[in-house]
N, C-alpha and C positions, 0 to 999 in steps of 0.2 A: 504494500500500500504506500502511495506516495503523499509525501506531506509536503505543503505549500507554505509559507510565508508572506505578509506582505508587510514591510517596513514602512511606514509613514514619517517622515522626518521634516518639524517646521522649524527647528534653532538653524543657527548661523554653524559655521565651521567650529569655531571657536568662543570663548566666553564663558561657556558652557561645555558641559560633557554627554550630552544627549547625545548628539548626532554622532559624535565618536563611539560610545558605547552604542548607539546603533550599529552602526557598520560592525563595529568588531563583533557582532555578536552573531549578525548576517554572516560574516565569513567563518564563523563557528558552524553554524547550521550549517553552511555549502559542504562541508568535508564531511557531510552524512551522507549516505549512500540514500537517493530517491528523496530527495531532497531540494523544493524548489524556493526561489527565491525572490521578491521583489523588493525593491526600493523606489518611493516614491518622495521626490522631493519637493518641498510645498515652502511659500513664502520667503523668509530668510534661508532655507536649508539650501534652495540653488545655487548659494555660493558655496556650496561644500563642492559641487561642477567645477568653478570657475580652471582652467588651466593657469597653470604660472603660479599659483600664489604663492603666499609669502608666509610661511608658519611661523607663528611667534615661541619662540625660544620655551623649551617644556610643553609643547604639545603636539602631537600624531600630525604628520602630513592627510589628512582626509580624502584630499585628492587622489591621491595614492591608495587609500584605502577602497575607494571607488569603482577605482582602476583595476585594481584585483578581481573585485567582487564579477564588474561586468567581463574579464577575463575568464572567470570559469562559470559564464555562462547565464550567471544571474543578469536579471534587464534592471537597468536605471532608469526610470521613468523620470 
């Protein structure tokens, strides 16, 4: 039986640790076997997208987290 996911994420990249503890938690689930995954980004979260940013000193590239997720497979909305 396959299990589905859907992440809704409205914080910013950074400030906060939603969006981060989102994603990581997303790339948890992926490394389960039949295991599906969304990510939906809503309001501030779309800059957790932006290319190039600029991570402030002591916190997760997010972008990069992102990058992973939709690498194996998972859709970024």
């Amino acid at each position: 039986m396959a299990h589905s996911h859907l992440f809704v994420l409205n914080d910013g990249p950074y400030g906060t640790e939603r969006s981060y503890n989102a994603l990581r938690w997303a790339l948890a689930l992926l490394k389960r076997p039949d295991t599906a995954v969304r990510v939906f980004l809503l309001a501030d979260a779309v800059q957790c997208a932006v290319r190039g940013q600029e991570t402030p000193q002591g916190y997760y590239n997010v972008e990069r987290m992102l990058k992973s997720i939709a690498s194996r497979g998972a859709a970024a909305t």
